[in-house]
C-alpha beads as a LAMMPS data file, in Angstrom:
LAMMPS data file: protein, C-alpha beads

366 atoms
365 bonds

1 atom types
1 bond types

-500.0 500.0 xlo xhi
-500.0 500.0 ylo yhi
-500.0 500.0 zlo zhi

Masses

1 110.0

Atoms # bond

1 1 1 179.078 95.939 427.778
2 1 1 175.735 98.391 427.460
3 1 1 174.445 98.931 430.908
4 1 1 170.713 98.211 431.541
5 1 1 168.494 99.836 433.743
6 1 1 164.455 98.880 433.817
7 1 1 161.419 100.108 435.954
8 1 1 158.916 97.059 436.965
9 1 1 155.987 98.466 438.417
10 1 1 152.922 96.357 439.372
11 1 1 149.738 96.906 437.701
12 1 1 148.382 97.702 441.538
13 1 1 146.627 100.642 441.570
14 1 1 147.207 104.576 440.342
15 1 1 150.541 106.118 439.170
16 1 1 151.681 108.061 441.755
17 1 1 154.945 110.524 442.376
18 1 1 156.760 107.487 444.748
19 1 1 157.198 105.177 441.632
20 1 1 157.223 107.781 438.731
21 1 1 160.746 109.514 440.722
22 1 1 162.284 105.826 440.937
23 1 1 161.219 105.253 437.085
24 1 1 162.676 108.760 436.268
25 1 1 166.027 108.184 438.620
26 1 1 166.604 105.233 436.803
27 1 1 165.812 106.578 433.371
28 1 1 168.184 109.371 433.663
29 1 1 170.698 107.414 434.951
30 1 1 170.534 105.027 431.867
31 1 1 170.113 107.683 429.500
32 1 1 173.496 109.814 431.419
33 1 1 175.638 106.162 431.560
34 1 1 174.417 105.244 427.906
35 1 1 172.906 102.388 428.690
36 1 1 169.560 100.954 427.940
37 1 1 166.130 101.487 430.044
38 1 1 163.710 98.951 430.032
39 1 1 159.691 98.588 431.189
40 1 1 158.525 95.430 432.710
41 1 1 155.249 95.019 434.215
42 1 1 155.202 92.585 437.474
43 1 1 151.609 91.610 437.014
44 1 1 152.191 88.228 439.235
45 1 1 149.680 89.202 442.029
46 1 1 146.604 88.745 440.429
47 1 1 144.697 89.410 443.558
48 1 1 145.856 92.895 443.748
49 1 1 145.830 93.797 440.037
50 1 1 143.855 95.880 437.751
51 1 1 142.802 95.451 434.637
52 1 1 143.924 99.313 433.467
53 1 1 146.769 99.947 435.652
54 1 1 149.014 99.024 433.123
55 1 1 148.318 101.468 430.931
56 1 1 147.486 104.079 433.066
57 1 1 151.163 103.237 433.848
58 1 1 152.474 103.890 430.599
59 1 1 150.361 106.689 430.279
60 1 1 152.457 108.306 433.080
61 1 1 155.103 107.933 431.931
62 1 1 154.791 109.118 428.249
63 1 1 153.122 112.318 429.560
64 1 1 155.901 112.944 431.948
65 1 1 158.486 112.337 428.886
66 1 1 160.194 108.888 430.013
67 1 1 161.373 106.740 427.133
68 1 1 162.106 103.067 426.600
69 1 1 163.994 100.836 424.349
70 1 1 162.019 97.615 425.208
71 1 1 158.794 97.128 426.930
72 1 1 155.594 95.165 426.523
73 1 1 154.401 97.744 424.109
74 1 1 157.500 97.652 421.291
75 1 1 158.768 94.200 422.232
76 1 1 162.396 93.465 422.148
77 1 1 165.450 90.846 422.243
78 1 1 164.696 90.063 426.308
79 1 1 160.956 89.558 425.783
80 1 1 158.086 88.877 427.247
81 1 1 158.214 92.240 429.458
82 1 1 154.784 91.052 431.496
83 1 1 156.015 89.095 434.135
84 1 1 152.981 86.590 433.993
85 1 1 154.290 85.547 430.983
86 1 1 157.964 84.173 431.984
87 1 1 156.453 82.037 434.394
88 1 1 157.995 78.508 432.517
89 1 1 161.655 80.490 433.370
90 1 1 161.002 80.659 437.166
91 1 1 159.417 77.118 437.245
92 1 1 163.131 76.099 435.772
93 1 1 164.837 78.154 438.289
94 1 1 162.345 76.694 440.956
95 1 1 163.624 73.204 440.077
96 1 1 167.075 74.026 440.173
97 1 1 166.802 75.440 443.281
98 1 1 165.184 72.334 444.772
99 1 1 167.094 69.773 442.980
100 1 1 170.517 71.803 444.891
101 1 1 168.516 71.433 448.147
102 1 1 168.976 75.382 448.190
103 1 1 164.776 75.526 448.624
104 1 1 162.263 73.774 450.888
105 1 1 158.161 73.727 450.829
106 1 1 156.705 74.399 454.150
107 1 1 158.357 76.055 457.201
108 1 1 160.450 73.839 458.841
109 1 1 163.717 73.732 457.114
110 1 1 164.530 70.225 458.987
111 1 1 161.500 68.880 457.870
112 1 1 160.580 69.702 454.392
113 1 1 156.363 69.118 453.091
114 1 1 154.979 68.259 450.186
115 1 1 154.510 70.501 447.198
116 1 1 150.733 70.595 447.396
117 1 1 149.687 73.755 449.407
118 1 1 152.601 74.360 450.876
119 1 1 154.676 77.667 450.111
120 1 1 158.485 76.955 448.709
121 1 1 160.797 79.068 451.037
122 1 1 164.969 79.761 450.067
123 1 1 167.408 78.166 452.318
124 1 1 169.429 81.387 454.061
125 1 1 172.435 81.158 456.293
126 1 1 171.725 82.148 460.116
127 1 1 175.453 83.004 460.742
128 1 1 177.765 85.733 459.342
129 1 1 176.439 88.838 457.620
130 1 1 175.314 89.995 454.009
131 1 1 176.948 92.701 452.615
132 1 1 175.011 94.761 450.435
133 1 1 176.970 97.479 448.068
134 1 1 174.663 99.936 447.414
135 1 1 175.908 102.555 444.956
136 1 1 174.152 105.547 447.079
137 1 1 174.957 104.140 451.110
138 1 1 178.121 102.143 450.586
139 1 1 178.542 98.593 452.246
140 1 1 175.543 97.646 454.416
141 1 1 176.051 94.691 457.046
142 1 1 173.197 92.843 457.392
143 1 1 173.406 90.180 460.374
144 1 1 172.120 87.004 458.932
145 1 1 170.787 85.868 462.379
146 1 1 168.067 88.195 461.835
147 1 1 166.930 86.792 458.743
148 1 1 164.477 84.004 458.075
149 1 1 163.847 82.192 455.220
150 1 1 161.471 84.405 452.952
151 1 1 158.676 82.758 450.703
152 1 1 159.363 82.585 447.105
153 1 1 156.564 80.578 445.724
154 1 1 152.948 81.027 447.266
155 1 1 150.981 77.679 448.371
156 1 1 149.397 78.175 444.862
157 1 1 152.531 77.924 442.966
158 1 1 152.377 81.777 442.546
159 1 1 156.084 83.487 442.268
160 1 1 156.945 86.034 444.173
161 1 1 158.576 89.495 444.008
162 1 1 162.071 87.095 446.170
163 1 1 161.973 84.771 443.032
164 1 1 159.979 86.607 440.077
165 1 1 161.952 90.160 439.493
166 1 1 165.352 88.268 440.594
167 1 1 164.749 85.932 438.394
168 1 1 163.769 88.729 435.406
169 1 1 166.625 90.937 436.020
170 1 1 169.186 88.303 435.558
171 1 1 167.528 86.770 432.204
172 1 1 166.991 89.815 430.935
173 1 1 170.310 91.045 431.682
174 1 1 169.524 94.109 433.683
175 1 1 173.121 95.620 435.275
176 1 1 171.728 98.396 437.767
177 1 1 168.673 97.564 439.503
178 1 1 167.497 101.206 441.063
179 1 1 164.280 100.863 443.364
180 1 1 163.006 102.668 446.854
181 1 1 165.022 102.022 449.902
182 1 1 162.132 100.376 451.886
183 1 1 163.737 97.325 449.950
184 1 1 167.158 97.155 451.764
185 1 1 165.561 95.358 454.600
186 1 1 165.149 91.804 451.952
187 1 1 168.138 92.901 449.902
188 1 1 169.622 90.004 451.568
189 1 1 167.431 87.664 450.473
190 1 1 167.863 88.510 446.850
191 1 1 171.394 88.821 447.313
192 1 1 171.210 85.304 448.490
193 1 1 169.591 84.082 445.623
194 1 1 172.079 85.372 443.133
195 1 1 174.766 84.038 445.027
196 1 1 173.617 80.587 445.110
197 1 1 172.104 80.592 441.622
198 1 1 175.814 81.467 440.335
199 1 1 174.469 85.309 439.132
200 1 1 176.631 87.838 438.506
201 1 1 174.939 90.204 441.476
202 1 1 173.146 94.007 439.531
203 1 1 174.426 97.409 441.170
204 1 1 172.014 98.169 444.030
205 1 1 170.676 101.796 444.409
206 1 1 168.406 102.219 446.628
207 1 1 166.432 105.766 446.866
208 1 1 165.928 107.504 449.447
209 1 1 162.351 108.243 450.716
210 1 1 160.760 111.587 449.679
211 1 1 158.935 112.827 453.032
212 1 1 155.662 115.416 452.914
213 1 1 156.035 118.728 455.060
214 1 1 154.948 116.779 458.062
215 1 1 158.457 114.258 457.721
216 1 1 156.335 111.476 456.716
217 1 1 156.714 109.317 454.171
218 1 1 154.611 110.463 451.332
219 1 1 150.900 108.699 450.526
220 1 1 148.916 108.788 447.727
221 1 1 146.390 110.674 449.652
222 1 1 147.881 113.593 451.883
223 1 1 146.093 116.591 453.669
224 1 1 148.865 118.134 451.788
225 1 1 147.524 117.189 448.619
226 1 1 147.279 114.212 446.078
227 1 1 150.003 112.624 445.019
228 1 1 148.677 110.410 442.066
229 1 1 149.583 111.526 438.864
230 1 1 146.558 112.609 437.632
231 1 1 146.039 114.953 440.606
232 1 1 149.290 117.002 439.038
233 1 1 147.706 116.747 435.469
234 1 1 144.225 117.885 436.883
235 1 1 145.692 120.692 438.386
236 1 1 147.544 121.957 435.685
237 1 1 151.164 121.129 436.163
238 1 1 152.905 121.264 433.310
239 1 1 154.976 117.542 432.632
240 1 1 158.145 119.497 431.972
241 1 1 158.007 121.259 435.352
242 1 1 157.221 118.343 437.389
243 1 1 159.935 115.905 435.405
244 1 1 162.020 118.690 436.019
245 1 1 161.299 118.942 439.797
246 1 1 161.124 115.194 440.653
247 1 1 164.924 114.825 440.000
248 1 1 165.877 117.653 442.227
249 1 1 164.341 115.281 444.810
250 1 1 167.988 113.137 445.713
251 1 1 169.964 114.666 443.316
252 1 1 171.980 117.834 443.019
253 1 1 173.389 118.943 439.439
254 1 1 177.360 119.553 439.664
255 1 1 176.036 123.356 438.044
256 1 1 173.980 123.884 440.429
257 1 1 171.046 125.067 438.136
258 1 1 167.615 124.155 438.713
259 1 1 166.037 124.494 435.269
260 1 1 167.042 121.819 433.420
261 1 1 165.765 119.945 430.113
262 1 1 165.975 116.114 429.090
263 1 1 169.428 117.329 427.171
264 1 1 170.725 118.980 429.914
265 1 1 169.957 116.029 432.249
266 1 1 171.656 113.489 430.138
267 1 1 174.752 115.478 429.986
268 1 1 174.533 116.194 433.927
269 1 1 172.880 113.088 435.573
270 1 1 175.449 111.190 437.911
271 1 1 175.354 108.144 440.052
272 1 1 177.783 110.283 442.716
273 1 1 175.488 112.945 443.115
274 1 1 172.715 110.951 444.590
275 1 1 171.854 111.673 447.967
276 1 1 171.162 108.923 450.470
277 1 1 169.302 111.240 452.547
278 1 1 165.319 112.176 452.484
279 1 1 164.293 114.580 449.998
280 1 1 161.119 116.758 451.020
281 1 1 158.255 117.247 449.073
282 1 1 158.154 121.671 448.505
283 1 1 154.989 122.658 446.723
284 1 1 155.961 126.255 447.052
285 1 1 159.371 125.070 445.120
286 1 1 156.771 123.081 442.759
287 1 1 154.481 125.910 442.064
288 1 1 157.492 128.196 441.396
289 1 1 159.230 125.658 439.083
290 1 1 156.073 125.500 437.121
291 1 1 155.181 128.815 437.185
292 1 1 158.732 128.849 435.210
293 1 1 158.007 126.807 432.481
294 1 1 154.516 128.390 432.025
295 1 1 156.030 131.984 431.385
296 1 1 158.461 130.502 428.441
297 1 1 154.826 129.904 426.506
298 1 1 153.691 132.487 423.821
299 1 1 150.650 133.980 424.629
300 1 1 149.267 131.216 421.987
301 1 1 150.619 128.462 423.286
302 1 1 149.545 128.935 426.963
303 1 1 145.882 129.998 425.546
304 1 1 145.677 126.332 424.546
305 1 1 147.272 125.128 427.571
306 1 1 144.562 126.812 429.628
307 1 1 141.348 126.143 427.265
308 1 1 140.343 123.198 428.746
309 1 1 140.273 123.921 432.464
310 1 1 138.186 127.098 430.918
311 1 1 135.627 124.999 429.226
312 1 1 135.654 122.876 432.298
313 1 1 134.456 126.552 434.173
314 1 1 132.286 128.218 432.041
315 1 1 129.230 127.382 429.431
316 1 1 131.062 129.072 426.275
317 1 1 134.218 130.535 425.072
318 1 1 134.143 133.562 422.370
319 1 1 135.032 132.183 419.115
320 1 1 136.289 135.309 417.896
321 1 1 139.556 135.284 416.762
322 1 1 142.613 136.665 419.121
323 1 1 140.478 136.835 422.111
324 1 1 141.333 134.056 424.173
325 1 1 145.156 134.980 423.500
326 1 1 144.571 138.623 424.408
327 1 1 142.838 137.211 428.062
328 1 1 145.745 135.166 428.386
329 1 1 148.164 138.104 428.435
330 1 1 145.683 139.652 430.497
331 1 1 145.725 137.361 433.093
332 1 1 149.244 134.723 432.261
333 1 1 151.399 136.609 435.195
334 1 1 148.930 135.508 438.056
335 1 1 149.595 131.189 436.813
336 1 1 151.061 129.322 439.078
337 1 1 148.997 126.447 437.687
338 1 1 146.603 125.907 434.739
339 1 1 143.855 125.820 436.896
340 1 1 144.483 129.083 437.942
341 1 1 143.500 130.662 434.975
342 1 1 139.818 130.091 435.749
343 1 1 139.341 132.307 438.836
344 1 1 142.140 134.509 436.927
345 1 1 139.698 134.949 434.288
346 1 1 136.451 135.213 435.966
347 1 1 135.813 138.868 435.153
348 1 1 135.722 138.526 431.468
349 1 1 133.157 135.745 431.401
350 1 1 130.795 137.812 434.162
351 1 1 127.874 139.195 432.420
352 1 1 128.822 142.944 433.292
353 1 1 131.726 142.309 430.759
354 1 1 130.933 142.862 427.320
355 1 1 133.218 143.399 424.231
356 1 1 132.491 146.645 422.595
357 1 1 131.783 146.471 418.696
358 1 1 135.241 148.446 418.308
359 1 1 136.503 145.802 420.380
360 1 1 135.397 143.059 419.125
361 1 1 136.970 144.520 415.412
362 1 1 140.305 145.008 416.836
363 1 1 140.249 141.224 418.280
364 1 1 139.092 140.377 414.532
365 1 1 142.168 141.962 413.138
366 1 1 144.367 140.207 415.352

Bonds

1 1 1 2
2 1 2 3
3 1 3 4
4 1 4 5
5 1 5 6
6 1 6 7
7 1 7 8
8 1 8 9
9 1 9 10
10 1 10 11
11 1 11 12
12 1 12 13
13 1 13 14
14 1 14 15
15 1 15 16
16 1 16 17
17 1 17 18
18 1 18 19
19 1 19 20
20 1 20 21
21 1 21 22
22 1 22 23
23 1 23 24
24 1 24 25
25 1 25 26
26 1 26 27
27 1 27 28
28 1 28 29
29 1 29 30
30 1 30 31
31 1 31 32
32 1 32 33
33 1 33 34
34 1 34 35
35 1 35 36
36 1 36 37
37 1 37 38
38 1 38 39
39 1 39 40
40 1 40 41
41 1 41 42
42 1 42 43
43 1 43 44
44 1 44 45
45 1 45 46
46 1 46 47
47 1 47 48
48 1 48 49
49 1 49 50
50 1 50 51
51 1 51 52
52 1 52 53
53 1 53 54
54 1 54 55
55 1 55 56
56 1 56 57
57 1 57 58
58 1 58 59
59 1 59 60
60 1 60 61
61 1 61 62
62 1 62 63
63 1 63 64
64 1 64 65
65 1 65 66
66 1 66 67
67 1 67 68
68 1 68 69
69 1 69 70
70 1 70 71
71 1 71 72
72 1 72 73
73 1 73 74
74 1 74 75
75 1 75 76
76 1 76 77
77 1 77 78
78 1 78 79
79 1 79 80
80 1 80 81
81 1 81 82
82 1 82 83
83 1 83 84
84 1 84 85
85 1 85 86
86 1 86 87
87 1 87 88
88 1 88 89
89 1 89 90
90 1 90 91
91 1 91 92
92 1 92 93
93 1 93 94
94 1 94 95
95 1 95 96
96 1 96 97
97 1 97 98
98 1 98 99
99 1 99 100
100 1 100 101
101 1 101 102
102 1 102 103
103 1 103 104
104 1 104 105
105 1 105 106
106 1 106 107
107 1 107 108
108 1 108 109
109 1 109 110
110 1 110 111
111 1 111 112
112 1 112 113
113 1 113 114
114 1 114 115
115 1 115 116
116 1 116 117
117 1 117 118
118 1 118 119
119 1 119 120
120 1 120 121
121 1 121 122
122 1 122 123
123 1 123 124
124 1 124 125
125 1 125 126
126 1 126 127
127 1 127 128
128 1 128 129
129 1 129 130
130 1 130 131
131 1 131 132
132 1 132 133
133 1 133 134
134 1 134 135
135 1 135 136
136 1 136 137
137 1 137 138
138 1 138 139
139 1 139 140
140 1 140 141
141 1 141 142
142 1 142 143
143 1 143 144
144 1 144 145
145 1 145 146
146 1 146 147
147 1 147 148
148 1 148 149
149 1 149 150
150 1 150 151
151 1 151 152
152 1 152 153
153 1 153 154
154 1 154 155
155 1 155 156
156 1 156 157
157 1 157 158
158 1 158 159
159 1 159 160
160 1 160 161
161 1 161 162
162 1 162 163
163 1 163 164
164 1 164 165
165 1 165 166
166 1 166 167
167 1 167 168
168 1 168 169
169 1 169 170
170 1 170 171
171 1 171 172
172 1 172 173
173 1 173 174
174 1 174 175
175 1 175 176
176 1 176 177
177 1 177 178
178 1 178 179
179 1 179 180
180 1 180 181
181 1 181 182
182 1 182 183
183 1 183 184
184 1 184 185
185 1 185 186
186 1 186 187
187 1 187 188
188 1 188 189
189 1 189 190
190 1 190 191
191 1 191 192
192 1 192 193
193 1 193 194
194 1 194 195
195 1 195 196
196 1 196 197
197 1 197 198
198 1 198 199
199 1 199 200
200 1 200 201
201 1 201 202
202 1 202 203
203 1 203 204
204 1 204 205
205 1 205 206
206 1 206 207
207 1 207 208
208 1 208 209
209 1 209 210
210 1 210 211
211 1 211 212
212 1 212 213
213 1 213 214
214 1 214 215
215 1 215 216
216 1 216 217
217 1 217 218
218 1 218 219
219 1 219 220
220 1 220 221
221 1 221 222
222 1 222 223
223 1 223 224
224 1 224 225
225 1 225 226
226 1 226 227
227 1 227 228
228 1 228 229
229 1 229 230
230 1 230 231
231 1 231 232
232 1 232 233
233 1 233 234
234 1 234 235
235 1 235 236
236 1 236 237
237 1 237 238
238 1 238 239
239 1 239 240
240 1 240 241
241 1 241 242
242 1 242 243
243 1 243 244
244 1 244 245
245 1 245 246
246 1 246 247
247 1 247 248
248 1 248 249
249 1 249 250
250 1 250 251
251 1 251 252
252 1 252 253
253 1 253 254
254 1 254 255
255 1 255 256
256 1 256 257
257 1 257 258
258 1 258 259
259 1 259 260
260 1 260 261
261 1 261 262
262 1 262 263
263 1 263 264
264 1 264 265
265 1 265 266
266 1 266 267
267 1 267 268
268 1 268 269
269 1 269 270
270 1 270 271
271 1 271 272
272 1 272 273
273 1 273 274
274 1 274 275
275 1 275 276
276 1 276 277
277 1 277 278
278 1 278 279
279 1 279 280
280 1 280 281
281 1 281 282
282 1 282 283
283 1 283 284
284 1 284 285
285 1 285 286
286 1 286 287
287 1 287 288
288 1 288 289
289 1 289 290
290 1 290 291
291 1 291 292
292 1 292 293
293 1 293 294
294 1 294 295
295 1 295 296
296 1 296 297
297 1 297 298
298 1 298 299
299 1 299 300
300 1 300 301
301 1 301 302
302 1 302 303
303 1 303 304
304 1 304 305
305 1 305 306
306 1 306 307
307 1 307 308
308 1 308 309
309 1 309 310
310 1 310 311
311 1 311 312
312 1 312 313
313 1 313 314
314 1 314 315
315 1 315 316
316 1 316 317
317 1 317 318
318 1 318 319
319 1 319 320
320 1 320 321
321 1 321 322
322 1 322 323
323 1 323 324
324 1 324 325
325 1 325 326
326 1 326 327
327 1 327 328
328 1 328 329
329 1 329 330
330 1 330 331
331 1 331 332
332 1 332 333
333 1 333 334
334 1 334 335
335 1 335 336
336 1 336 337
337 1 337 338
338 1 338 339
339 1 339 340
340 1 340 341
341 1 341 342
342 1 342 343
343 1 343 344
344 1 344 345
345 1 345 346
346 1 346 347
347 1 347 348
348 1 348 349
349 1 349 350
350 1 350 351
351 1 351 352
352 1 352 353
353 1 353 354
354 1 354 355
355 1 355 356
356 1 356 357
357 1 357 358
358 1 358 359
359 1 359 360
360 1 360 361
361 1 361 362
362 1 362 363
363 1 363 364
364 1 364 365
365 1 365 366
């Protein structure tokens, strides 16, 4: 049986670290358990959506290094991968559902509406408990007296997340599904659903949250600092350093090093050594652990690595050969991040510094 593992993210807004360290978690887990990861985009709230969020999606993820064996982009045997686009297989399970009296539109249960603009809500039971077996917590006993019956299709005949990625995972075969823990609260409701559907229930894994320096949950937007994507790529964070860094955030290598490549993480990546407690978001630890993959660059290779944040600074950069690698040796011991190199390098594009002619011939020679 090959295990199978996917990230769904909604086309909602910006990449940002909270869903990039649940698609990594989940990668490295299929890639350690040789099993299969999959991308599926959950584009079923239209009102919320974006028209580039998708891409900027996979974007993030091929600069951070994250693979995938099927996805809306290459296709595959499970296809489509854009929600949207299974809708006739949740319309069947929609009918089966009502057909079993397991489902009823409106809200009273005892008193089920018409179709028309009315929501379709699952049937739950109101006595015993749900156990849920998450992989990270254990058994979690859920009394189902708190529950109520959650709302799987909208008044417009719009799935929801209840119905929609339930019904995804289990036609698609997915074995593990690994997502943020803010989702144990309805775990019974999905749990629910398999149950009376007759689906073999996924593993649950449920991540912990990753908390700022404050211990609040992380936003995109922090006084801290940004936590979108593209506020680590603007800055000059190296994708290595922060892949590297995320998955020190809940889980702790049996070797107990902390510079590790994709190699080293396949060979080392366990379910067991997930924590189920908060991880806390260091940017001192960041800065260090990028400041560590920076100083494994040749001279050449970081000189490209800091060009552009250069051109971004200043009008011109001397063309002559050698010099922009001899300023990065100069300078490459004060980078924490790329951007650095800019005030790093400020002296040599002041007009008090000028290359001397015998100078600028041993730069030529280089």
């Amino acid at each position: 049986m090959i295990l199978r593992f996917r990230f769904a993210p909604s086309p909602t807004g910006t990449p940002h670290i909270g869903n990039l360290h649940t698609a990594l978690f989940s990668w490295a887990l299929s890639r350690a358990m040789d099993g299969d990861f999959i991308l599926r985009i959950e584009d079923t709230d239209s009102d919320r959506n974006t028209s580039n969020s998708a891409q900027l999606m996979l974007d993030a993820l091929n600069w951070l290094g994250i693979d995938w064996d099927e996805g809306p982009d290459i296709g595959g045997e499970y296809g489509p991968y854009v929600q949207s686009k299974r809708l006739p297989t949740h319309q069947e399970i929609i009918a089966q559902l009502l057909a079993n009296d397991l489902a009823y539109y409106g809200d009273d249960p005892t008193r089920p509406a018409p179709a028309n603009d009315n929501p379709l809500r699952l049937r739950m039971p109101h006595t015993g408990e749900t156990v849920i077996h998450d992989a990270i917590r254990g058994d979690i006993r859920i009394d189902n007296r708190t529950l109520h019956d959650p709302v799987l299709v909208r008044s417009n005949g719009r799935p929801l997340y209840h119905l929609a990625s339930m019904a995804d995972d289990h036609n698609m075969g997915i074995t593990h599904v690994v997502r943020g823990e803010e989702w144990i609260s309805t775990a019974p409701y999905h749990i629910h659903l398999y149950h009376v559907m007759g689906w073999p229930e996924p593993v649950w894994i449920h991540l912990p949250l990753i908390l700022n320096q404050r211990g609040q949950k992380l936003k995109k937007r922090d006084p801290e600092g940004g936590y979108l994507i593209s506020d680590f790529q603007d800055a000059g964070y190296l994708p290595q350093a922060l892949f590297n860094y995320l998955l020190l955030l809940g889980w702790a290598p049996d070797s107990g090093q902390e510079i590790l490549d994709k190699w080293q993480v396949r060979k080392q990546f366990r379910l067991e050594r997930l924590s189920a407690s908060p991880s806390t978001f260091d940017w001192h630890k960041l800065n260090w652990m990028n400041q560590q993959y920076l100083q494994k660059l040749s001279d050449a290779q970081l000189a490209e690595q800091i060009r552009p944040f250069l051109e971004d600074t200043y009008d011109t950069i001397p063309n002559a050969t050698g010099w922009l690698e001899q300023l990065t040796a100069a300078v490459r011991t004060g980078i924490t991040r790329l951007e650095d190199a800019s005030a790093l390098a400020e002296w040599a594009f002041s007009d008090a510094f000028e290359i001397s002619s015998d100078g600028q011939a041993a730069l030529n020679t280089e």
